[in-house]
Kinemage of the C-alpha trace (Angstrom):
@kinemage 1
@onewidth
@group {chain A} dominant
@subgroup {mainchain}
@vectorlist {calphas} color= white
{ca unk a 1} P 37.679 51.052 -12.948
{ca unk a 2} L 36.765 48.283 -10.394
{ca unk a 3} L 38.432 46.302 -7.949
{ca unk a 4} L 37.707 43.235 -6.142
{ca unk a 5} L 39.925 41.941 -3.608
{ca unk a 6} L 40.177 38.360 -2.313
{ca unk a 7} L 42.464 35.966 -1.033
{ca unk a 8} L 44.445 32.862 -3.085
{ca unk a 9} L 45.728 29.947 -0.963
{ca unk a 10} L 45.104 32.139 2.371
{ca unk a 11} L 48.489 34.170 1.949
{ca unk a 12} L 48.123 36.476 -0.934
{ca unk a 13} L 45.828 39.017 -2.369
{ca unk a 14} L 44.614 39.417 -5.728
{ca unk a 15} L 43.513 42.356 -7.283
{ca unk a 16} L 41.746 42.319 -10.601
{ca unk a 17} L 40.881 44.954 -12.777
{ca unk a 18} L 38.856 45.341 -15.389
{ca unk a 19} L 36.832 47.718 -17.374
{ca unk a 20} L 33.400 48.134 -17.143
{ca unk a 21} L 30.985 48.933 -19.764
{ca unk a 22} L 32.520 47.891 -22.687
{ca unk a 23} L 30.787 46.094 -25.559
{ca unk a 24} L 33.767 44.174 -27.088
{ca unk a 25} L 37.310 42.691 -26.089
{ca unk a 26} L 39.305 45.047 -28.036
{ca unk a 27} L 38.253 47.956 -25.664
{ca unk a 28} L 40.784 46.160 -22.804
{ca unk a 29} L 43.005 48.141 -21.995
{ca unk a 30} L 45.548 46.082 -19.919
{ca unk a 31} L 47.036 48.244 -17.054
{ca unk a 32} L 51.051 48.896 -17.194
{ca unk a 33} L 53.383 46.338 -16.536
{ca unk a 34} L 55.142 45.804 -12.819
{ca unk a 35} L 57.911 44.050 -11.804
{ca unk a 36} L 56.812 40.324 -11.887
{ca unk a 37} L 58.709 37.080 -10.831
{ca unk a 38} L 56.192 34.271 -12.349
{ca unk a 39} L 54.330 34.947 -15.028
{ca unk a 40} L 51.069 33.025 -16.199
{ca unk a 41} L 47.829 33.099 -18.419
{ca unk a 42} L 44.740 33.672 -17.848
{ca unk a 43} L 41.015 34.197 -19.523
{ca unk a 44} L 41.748 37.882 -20.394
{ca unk a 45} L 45.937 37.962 -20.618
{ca unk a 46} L 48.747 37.468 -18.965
{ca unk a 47} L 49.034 37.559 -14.835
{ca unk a 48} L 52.506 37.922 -12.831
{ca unk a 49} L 52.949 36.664 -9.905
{ca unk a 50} L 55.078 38.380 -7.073
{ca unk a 51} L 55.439 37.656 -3.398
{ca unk a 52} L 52.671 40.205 -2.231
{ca unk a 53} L 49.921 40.231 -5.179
{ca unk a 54} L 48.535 39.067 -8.564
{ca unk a 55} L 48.148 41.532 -11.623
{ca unk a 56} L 47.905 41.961 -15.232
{ca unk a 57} L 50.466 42.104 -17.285
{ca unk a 58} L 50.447 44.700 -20.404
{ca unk a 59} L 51.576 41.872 -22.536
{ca unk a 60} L 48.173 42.033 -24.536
{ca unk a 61} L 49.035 42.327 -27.947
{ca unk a 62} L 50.642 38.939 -27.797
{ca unk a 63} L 47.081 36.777 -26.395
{ca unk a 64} L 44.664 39.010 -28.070
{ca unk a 65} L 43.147 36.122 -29.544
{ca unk a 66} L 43.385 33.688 -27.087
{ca unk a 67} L 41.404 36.422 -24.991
{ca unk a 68} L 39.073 36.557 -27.520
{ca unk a 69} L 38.298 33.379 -28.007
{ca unk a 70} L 37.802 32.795 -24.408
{ca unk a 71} L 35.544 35.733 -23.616
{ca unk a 72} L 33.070 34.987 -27.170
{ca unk a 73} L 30.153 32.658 -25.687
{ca unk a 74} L 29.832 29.662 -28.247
{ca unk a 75} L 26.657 30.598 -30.107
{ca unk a 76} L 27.121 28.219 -32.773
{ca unk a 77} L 24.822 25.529 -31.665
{ca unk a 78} L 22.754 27.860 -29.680
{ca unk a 79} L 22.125 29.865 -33.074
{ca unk a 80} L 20.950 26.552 -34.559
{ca unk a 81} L 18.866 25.237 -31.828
{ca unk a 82} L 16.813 28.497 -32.257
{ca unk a 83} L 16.823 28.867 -35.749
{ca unk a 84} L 15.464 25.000 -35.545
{ca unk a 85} L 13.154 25.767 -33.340
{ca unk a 86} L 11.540 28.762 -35.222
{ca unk a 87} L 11.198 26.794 -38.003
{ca unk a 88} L 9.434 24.132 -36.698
{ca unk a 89} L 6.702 25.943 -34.723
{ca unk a 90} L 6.416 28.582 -37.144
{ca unk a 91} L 3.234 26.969 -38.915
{ca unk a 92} L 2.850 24.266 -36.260
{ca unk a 93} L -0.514 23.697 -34.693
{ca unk a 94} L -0.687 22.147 -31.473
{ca unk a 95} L -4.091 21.132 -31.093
{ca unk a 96} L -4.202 18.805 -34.329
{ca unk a 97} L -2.486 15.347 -33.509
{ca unk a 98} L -0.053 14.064 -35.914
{ca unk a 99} L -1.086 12.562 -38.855
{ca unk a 100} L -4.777 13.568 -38.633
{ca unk a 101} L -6.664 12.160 -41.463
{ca unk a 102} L -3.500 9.628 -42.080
{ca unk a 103} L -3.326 6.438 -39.728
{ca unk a 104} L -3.849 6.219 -36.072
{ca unk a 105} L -0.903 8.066 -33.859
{ca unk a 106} L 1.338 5.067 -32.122
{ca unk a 107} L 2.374 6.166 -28.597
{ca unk a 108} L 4.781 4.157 -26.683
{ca unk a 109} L 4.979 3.986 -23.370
{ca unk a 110} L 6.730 3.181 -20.413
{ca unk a 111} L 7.048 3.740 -16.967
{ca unk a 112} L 9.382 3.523 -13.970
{ca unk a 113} L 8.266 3.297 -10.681
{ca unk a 114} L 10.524 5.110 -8.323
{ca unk a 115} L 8.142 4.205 -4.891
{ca unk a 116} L 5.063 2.588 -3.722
{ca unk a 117} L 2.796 2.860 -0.710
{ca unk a 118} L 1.108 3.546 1.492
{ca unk a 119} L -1.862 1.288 0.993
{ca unk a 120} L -4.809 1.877 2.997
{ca unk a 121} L -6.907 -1.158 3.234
{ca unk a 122} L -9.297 1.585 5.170
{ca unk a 123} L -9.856 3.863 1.750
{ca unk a 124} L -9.052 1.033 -0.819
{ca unk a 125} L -6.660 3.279 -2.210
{ca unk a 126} L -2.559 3.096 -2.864
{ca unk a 127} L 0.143 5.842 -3.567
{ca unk a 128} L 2.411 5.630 -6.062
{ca unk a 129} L 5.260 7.778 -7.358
{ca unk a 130} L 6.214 7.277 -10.954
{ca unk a 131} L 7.977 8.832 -14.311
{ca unk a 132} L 5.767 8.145 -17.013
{ca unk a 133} L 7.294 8.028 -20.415
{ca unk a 134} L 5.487 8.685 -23.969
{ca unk a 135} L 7.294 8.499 -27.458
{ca unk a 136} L 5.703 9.434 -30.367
{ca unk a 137} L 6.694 10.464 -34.102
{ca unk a 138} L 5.136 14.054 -35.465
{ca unk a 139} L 6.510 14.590 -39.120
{ca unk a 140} L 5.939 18.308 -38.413
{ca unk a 141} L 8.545 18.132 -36.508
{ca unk a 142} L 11.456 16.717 -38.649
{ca unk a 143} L 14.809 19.093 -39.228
{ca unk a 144} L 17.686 19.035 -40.881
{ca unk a 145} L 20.999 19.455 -39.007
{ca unk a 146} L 24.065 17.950 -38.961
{ca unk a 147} L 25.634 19.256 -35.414
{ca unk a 148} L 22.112 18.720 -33.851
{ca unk a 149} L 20.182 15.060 -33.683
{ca unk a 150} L 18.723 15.794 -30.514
{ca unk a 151} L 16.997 18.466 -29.217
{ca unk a 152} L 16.787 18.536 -25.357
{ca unk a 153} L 14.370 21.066 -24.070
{ca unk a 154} L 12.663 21.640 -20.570
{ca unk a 155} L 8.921 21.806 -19.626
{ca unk a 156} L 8.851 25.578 -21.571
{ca unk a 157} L 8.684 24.311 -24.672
{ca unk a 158} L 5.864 21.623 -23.410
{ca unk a 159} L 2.910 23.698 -24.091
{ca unk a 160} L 4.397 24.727 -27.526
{ca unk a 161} L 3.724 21.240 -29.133
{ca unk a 162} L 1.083 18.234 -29.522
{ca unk a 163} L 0.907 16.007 -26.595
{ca unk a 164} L -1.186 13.290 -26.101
{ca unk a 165} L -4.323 13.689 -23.461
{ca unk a 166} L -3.462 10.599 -21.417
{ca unk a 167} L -5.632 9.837 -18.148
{ca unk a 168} L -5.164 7.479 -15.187
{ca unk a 169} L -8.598 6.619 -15.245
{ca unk a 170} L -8.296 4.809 -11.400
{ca unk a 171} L -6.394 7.739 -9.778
{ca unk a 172} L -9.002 9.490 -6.979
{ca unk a 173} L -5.792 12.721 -7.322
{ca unk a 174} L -2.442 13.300 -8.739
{ca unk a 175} L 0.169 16.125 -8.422
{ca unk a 176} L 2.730 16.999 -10.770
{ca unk a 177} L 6.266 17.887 -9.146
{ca unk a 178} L 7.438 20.976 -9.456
{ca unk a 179} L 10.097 21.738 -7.038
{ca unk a 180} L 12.784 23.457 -7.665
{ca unk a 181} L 11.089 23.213 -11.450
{ca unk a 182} L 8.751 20.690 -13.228
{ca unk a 183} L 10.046 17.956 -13.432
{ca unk a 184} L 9.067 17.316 -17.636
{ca unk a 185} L 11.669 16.247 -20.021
{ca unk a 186} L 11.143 16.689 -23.350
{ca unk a 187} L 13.398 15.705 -26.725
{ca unk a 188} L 12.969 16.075 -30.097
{ca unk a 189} L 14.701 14.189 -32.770
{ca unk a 190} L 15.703 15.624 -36.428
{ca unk a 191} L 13.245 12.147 -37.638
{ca unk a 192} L 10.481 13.699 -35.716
{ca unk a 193} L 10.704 11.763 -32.699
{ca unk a 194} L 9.242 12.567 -29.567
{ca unk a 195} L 10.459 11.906 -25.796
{ca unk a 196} L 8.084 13.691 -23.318
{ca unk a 197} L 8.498 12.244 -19.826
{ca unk a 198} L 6.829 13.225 -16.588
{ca unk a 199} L 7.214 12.450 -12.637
{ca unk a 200} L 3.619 12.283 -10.668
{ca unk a 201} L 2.499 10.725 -7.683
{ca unk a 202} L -0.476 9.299 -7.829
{ca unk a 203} L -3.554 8.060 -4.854
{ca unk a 204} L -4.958 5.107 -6.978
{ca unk a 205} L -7.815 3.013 -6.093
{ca unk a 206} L -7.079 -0.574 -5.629
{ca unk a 207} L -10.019 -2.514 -4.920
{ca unk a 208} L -9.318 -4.676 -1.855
{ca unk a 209} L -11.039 -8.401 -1.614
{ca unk a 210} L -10.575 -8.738 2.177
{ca unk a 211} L -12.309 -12.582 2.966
{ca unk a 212} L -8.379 -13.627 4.120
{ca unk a 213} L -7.623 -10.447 5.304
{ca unk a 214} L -4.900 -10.417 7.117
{ca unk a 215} L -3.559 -13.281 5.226
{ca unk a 216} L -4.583 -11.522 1.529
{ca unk a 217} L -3.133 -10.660 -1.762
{ca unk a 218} L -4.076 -8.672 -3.782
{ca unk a 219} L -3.010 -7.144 -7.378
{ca unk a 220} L -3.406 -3.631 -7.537
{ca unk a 221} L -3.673 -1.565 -10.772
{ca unk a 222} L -2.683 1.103 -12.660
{ca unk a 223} L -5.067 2.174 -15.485
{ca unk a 224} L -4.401 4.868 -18.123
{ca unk a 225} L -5.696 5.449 -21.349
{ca unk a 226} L -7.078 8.413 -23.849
{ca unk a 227} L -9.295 10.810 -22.473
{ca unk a 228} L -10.559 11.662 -25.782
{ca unk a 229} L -9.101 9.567 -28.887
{ca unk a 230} L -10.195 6.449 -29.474
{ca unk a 231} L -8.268 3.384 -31.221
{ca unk a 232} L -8.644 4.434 -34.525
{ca unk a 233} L -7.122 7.878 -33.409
{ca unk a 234} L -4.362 7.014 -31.062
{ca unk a 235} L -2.996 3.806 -30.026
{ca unk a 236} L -0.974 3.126 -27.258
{ca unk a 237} L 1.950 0.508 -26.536
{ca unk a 238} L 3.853 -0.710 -24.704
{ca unk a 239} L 7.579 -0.637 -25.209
{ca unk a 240} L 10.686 -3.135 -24.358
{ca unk a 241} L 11.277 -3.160 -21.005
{ca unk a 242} L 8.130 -0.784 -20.591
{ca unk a 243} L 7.689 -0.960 -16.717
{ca unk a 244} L 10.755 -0.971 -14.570
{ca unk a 245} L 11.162 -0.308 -10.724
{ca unk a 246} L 13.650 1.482 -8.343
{ca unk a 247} L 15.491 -0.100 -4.912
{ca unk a 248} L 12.406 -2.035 -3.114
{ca unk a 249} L 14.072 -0.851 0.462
{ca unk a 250} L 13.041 2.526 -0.341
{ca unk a 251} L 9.414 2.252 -1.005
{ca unk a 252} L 6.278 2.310 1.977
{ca unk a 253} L 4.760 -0.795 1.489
{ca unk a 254} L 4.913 -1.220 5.585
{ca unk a 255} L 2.217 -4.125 5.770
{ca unk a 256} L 2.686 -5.296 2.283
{ca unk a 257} L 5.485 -7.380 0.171
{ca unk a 258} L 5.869 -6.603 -3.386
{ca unk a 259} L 5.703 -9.772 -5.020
{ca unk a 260} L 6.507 -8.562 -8.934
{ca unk a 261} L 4.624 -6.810 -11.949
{ca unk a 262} L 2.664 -7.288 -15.238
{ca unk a 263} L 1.349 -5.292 -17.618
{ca unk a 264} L -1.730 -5.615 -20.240
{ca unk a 265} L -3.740 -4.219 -22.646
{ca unk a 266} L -7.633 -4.071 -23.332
{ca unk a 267} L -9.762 -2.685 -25.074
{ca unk a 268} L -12.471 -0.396 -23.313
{ca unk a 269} L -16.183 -0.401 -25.187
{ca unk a 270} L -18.300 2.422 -25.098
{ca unk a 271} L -20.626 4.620 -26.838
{ca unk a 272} L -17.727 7.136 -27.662
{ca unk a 273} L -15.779 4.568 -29.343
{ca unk a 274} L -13.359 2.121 -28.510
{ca unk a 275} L -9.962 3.216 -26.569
{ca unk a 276} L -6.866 1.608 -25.939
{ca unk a 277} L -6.874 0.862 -22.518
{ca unk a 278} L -2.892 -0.218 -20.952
{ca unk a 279} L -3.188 -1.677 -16.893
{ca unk a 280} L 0.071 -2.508 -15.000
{ca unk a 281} L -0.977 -4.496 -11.737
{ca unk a 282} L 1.209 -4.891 -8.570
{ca unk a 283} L 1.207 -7.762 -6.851
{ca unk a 284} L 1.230 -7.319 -3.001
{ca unk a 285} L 1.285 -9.645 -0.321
{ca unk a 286} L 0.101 -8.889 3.287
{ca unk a 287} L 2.934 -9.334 6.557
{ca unk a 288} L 0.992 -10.453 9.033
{ca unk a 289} L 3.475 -9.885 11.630
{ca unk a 290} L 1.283 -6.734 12.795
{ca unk a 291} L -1.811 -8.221 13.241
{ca unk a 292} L 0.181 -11.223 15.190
{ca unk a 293} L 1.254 -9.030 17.523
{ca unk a 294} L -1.840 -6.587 17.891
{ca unk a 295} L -4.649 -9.055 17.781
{ca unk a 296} L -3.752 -12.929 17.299
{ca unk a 297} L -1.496 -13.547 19.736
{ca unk a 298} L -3.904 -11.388 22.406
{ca unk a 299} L -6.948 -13.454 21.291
{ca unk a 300} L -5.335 -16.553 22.113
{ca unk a 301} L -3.848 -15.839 25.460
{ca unk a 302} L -7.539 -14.192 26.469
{ca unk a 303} L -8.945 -17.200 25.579
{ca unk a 304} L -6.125 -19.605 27.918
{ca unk a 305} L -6.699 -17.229 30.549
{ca unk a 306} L -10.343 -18.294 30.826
{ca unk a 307} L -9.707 -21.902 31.081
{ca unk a 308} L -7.728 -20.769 34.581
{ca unk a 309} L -10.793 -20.530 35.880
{ca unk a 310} L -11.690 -24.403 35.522
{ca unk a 311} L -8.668 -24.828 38.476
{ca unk a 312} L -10.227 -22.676 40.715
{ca unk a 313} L -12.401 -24.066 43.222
{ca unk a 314} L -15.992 -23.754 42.530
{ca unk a 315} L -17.365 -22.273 45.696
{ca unk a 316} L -14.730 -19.028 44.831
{ca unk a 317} L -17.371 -17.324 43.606
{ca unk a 318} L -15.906 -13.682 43.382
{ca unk a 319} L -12.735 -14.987 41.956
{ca unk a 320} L -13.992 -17.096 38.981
{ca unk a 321} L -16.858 -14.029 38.431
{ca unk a 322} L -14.475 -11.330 38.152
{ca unk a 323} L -12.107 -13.729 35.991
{ca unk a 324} L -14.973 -14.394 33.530
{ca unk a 325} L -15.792 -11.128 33.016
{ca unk a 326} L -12.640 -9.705 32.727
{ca unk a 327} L -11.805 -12.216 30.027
{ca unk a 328} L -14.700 -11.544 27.784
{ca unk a 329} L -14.438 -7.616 28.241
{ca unk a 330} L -11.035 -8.026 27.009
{ca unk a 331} L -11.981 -9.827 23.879
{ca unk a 332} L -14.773 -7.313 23.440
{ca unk a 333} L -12.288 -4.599 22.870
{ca unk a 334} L -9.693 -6.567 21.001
{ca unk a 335} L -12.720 -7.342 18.696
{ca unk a 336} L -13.319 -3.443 18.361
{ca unk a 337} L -9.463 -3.026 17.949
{ca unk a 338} L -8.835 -5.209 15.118
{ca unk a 339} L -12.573 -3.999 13.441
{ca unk a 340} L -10.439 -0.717 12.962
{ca unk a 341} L -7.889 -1.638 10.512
{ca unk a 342} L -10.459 -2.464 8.099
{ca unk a 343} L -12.921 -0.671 6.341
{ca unk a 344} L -17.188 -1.899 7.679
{ca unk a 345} L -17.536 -4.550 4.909
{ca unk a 346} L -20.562 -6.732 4.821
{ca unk a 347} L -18.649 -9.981 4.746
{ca unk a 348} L -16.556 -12.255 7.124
{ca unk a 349} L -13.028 -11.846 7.169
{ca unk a 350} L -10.602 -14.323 8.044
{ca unk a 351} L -9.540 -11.880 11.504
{ca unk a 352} L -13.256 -11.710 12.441
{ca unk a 353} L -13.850 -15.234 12.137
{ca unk a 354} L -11.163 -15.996 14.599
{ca unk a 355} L -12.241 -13.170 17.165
{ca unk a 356} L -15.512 -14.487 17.127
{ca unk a 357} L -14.906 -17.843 18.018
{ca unk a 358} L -12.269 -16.660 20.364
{ca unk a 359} L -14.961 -14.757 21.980
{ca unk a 360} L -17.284 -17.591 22.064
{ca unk a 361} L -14.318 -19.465 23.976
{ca unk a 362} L -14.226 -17.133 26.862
{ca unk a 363} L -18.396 -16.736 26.470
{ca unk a 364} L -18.095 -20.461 27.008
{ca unk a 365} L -15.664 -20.756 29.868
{ca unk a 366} L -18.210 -18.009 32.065
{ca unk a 367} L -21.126 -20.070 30.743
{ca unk a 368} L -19.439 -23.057 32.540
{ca unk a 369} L -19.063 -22.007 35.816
{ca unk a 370} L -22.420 -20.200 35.781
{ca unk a 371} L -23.873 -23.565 35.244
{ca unk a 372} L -22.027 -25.540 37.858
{ca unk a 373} L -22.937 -22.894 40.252
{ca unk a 374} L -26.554 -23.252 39.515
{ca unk a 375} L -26.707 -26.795 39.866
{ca unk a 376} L -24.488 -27.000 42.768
{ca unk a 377} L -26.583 -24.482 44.527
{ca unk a 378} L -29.602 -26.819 43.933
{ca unk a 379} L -27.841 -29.711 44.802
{ca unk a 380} L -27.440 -28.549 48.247
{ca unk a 381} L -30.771 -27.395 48.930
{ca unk a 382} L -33.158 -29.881 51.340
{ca unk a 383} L -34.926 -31.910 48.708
{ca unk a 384} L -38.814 -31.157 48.129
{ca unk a 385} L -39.880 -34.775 47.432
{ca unk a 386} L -42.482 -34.866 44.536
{ca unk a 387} L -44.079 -38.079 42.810
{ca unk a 388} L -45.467 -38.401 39.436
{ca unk a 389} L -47.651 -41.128 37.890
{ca unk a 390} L -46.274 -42.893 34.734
{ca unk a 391} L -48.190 -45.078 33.049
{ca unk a 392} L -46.231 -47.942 32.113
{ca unk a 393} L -47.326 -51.020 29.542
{ca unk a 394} L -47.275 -54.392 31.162
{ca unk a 395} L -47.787 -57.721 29.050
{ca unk a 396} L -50.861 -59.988 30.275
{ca unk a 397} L -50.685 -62.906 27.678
{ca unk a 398} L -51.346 -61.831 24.532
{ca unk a 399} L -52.357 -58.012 25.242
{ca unk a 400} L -51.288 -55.559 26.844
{ca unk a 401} L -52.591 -52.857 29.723
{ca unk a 402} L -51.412 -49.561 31.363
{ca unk a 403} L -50.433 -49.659 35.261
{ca unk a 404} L -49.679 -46.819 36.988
{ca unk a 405} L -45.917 -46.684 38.998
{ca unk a 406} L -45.454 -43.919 41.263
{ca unk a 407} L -42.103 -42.090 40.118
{ca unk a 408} L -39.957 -41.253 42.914
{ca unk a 409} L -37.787 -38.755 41.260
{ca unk a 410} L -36.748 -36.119 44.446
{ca unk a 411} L -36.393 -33.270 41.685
{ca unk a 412} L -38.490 -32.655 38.139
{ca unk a 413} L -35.958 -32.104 35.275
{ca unk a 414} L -37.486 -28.810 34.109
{ca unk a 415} L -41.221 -28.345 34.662
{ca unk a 416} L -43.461 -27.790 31.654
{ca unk a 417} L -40.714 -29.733 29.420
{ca unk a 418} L -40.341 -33.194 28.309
{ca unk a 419} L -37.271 -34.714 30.174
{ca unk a 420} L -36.374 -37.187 27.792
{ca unk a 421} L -35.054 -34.583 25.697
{ca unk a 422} L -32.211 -33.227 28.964
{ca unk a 423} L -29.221 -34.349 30.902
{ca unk a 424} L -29.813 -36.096 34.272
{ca unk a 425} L -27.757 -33.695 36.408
{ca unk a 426} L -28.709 -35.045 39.861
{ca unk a 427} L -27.270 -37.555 41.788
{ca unk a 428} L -30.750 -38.640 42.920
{ca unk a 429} L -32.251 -38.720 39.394
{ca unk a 430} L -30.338 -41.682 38.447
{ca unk a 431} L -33.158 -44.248 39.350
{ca unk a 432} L -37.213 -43.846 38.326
{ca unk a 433} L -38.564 -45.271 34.918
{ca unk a 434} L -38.622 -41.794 33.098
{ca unk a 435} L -34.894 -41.315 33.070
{ca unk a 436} L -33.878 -44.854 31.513
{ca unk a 437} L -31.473 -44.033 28.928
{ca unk a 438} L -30.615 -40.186 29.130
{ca unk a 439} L -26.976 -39.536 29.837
{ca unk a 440} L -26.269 -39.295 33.527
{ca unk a 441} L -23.415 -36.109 34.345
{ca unk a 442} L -21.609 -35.455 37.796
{ca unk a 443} L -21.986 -31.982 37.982
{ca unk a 444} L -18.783 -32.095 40.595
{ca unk a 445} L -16.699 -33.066 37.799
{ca unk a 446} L -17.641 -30.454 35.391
{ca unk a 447} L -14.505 -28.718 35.807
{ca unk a 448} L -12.472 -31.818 35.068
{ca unk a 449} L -14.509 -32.514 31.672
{ca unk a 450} L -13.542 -28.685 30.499
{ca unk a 451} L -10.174 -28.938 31.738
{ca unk a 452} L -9.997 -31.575 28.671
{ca unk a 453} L -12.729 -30.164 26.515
{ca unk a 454} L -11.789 -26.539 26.048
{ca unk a 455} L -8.266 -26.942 25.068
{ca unk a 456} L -8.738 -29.914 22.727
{ca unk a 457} L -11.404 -28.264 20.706
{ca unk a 458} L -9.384 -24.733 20.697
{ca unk a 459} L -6.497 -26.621 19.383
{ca unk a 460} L -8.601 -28.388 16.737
{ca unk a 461} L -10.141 -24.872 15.717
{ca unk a 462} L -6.348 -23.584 15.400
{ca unk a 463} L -5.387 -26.687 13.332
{ca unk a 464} L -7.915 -26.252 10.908
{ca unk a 465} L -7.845 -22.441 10.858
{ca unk a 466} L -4.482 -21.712 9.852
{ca unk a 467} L -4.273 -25.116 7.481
{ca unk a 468} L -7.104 -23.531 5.434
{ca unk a 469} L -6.164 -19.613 5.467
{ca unk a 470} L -2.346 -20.226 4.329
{ca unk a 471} L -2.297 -23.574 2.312
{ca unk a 472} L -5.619 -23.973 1.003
């Protein structure tokens, strides 16, 4: 005899006894009857109820078979799945495909994507978690049963059978799930119908075209086929409603927008054979809200700040100096910084086009002052008067002859150089014969052309950046 004691509805005890050990229900023997109020079934007789406890009654003869039938596990079906399943793998051979010899085996797929993402423009790569469906038909697997069309099994009976060796032939790894088991369906129908479906995660490679990065698309595949039978051995195709996707809010796109689906199939060429090659791509669209905030938006203030300098006066030396160079060691490191989301591709992108004229802009702005430092250095210093011969052509009737003027230029342009081809910067070199018709520039009011200059031209830039990267 054992006894287990517990508690029902938190008041009363119940004590049940049984008999261990035996091997059929007609070795119960109920214990003797006691004085009962209520009196109710249960799954091995009859139970009274008093105020204090719960117990047996002796009543047995009378639900015998109502005990009986409750305590026999129904092994009807469970008789038939076996007996089925002997059957069918009693002269089955699982490394011969169906219909061998016959016609080509038709498998039908589909797939349902439960998450994508991350994608990491750094390793061209994206990860995607899936359930990958395959139907087929094996003959050799066709039963008779009435009570039984379908036969659901679990991943045991997976290695039992003939599945096809499909790759993802663009996957760099892939893991099976397994916890708490592996996650494999598998059905059988009594035509010979197969259902084998399987959840994986996958790291494909998605080969990213980055010349409008961070304003890109791109359409990332998916790429499975036979690792071993070609078309005339196993085709594959692709069923109604073959690719189908879970809640987007779920998924790890991050920097990406999923922008919808399609599916093909090709056929791959080589000297194996020809396989059946089926691609789904994914359609992603970049959010360039992070690279707004982390590098576009910085450029452009960087490159305002240096124009602050063109309001300072020009004799604050120190000030306009340390503003220069702070500016262009700033865009120095922003360049470095937004190099780093990307992975050291020969060609322009769309981000490193605008960093580098953004860093040309501040270049520029410390360029400026250098040069109206120079010259109004110079300008200041006690002129060293020098004179030059030109040889100028003066009519005499019909010919012509050379006379020699004395230039009075106080400064030479640039020695060893041919002036003609500068900028008169001086005051003083606005008269003499050798600077007729070069454009004369106040130095003084350098500051005021830049002031115009520098944000007209940065504007323009802006204008016909953006109008070409998003709408061209």
């Amino acid at each position: 005899m054992r006894k287990f004691r517990g508690r029902i509805d938190g008041t009363h005890l119940l004590y049940w006894h049984f008999i261990a050990g035996l091997h059929t229900p007609t070795d119960l023997q109920p214990p003797k009857p006691t004085p009962s109020v209520i009196t109710g079934g249960s799954a091995y007789g009859k139970m009274t109820v008093n105020s204090d406890l719960l117990e047996y009654s002796d009543d047995y003869e009378d639900h015998h078979d109502v005990t009986v039938n409750q305590m026999l596990v129904p092994r009807t079906h469970q008789a038939d799945a076996t007996h089925i399943l002997n059957n069918l793998l009693k002269e089955y051979d699982k490394t011969l495909r169906p219909d061998i010899g016959v016609k080509p085996t038709v498998i039908d797929v589909g797939i349902y994507v439960n998450s994508i993402g991350p994608v990491s423009s750094i390793d061209m790569e994206y990860q995607i978690d899936i359930i990958f469906a395959q139907t087929w038909v094996d003959t050799r697997l066709r039963y008779n049963s009435s009570s039984m069309r379908i036969l659901t099994l679990n991943s045991n009976m997976v290695g039992l059978i003939w599945l096809p060796d499909t790759i993802f032939r663009n996957s760099k790894n892939a893991d099976s799930h397994w916890i708490t088991t592996p996650n494999q369906l598998l059905r059988i129908w009594n035509n010979g119908k197969i259902l084998y479906t399987l959840r994986m995660t996958i790291n494909a490679e998605c080969q990213l075209q980055l010349h409008n990065f961070p304003m890109d698309e791109h359409s990332c595949p998916l790429v499975f086929s036979s690792y071993g039978y070609p078309r005339d051995e196993i085709v594959y195709k692709w069923r109604r409603n073959s690719v189908e996707t879970s809640d987007q809010k779920y998924w790890r796109l991050y920097q990406f927008d999923f922008m919808g689906l399609r599916n093909t199939t090709d056929i791959l060429k080589t000297t194996a054979g020809d396989y059946v090659v089926m691609t789904v791509y994914f359609d992603l669209s970049r959010r360039m809200g992070y690279f707004t905030i982390q590098t576009y938006i910085p450029c452009i203030l960087t490159v305002v700040l240096s124009w602050v300098s063109f309001w300072i006066k020009s004799d604050a030396t120190p000030a306009r100096t340390a503003l220069g160079i702070t500016t262009v060691l700033t865009m120095t490191t922003l360049s470095t910084v937004a190099r780093n989301s990307l992975p050291r591709v020969s060609y322009v992108t769309a981000m490193d086009l605008f960093v580098t004229v953004c860093f040309l802009f501040v270049f520029a702005a410390m360029i400026e002052y250098a040069m109206l430092n120079y010259y109004s250095y110079s300008a200041q210093r006690p002129p060293a008067k020098t004179q030059r011969m030109v040889r100028l052509p003066m009519p005499m009737g019909n010919s012509l002859f050379w006379h020699d003027y004395e230039d009075n230029c106080l400064y030479e342009c640039l020695d060893g150089k041919d002036c003609k081809s500068f900028f008169c910067c001086y005051e003083e070199c606005k008269e003499g014969g050798w600077k007729k018709g070069r454009i004369h520039v106040n130095i003084s009011e350098l500051d005021s052309y830049s002031r115009v200059f520098f944000p007209t031209s940065f504007l323009l830039f802006n204008i016909v950046y953006w109008v070409s990267y998003l709408y061209l």
